[in-house]
C-alpha positions in Angstrom: -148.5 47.1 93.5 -148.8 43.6 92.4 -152.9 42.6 92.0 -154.1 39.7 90.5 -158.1 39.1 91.5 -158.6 35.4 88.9 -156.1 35.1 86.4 -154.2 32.0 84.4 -150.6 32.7 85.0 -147.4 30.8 83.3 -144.8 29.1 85.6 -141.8 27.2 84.6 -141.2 23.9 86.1 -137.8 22.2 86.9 -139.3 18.9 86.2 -136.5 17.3 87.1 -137.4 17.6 90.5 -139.8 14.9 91.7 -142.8 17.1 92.1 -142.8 18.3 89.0 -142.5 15.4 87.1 -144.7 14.4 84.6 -145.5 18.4 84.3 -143.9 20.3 80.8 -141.3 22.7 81.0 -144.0 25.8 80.8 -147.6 25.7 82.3 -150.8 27.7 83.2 -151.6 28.1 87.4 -154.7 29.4 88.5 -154.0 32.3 90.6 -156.8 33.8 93.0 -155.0 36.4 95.3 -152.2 34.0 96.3 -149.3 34.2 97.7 -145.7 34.6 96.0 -143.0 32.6 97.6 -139.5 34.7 97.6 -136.3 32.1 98.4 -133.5 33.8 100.1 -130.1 33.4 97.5 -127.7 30.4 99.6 -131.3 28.8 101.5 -130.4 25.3 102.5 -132.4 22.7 102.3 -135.2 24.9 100.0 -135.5 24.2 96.2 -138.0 26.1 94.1 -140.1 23.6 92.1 -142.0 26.0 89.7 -141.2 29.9 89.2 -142.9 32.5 87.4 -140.8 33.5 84.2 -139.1 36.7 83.6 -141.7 38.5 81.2 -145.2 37.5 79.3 -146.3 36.0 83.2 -150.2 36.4 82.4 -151.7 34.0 79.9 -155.7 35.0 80.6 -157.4 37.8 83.3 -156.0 40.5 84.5 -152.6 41.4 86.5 -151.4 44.8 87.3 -147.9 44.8 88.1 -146.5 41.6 87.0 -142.6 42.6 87.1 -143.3 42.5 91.3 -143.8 38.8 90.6 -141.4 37.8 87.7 -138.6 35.3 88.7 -140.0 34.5 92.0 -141.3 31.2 93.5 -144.9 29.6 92.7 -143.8 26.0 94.4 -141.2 25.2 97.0 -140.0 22.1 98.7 -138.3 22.9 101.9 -136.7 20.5 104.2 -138.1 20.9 107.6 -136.5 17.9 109.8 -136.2 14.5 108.8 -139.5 15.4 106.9 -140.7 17.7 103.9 -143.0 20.7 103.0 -144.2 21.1 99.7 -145.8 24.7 98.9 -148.1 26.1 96.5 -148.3 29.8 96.2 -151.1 29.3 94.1 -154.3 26.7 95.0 -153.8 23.4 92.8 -157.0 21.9 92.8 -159.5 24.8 92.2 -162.1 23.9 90.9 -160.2 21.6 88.1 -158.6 25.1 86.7 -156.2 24.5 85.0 -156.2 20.6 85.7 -152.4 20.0 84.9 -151.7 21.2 88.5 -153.4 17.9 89.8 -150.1 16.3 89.0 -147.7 18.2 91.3 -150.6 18.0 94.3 -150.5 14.4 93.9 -146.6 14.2 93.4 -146.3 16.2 96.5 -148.9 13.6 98.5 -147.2 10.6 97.1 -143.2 12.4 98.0 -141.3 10.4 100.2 
């Protein structure tokens, strides 16, 4: 069971996408009870942005049964049209926690 009630959690971003940019290679996201974003293998037109890592996921809090969550998605960009959908499986702009994530919220607003 994965459970995870307030914690910091570590993501790795591909910032060469153009969500991500300005964001480092490795980052804290808030997560409050969020949801994790699975990508089938072959999806078109879906590219994961930011994924949790492998092992060592929680950086602060509590998390029972990280390995339910390791290598999956915590941002996606997904073609829907001629248009885009950016999302977060995490909230970006809680309450300023951790404020790095204020970058790809706005990258995602600003995405043409």
């Amino acid at each position: 069971r994965w459970y995870a009630p307030g914690s910091l959690l570590r993501v790795r971003w591909d910032s060469s996408h153009p969500v991500a940019w300005g964001m480092p290679g490795e980052s804290a996201i808030n997560y409050a009870r969020s949801p994790v974003l699975e990508v089938q293998p072959g999806a078109r037109g879906v590219t994961v942005v930011a994924r949790y890592p492998e092992r060592n996921i929680l950086m602060s809090g509590y998390a029972q049964g990280e390995e339910r969550i390791a290598g999956k998605a915590a941002v996606v960009e997904a073609q829907v049209g001629r248009g885009r959908v950016v999302m977060f499986g995490f909230r970006p702009q809680y309450r300023a926690q951790a404020h790095e994530t204020f970058k790809p919220f706005f990258n995602a607003l600003y995405r043409r």
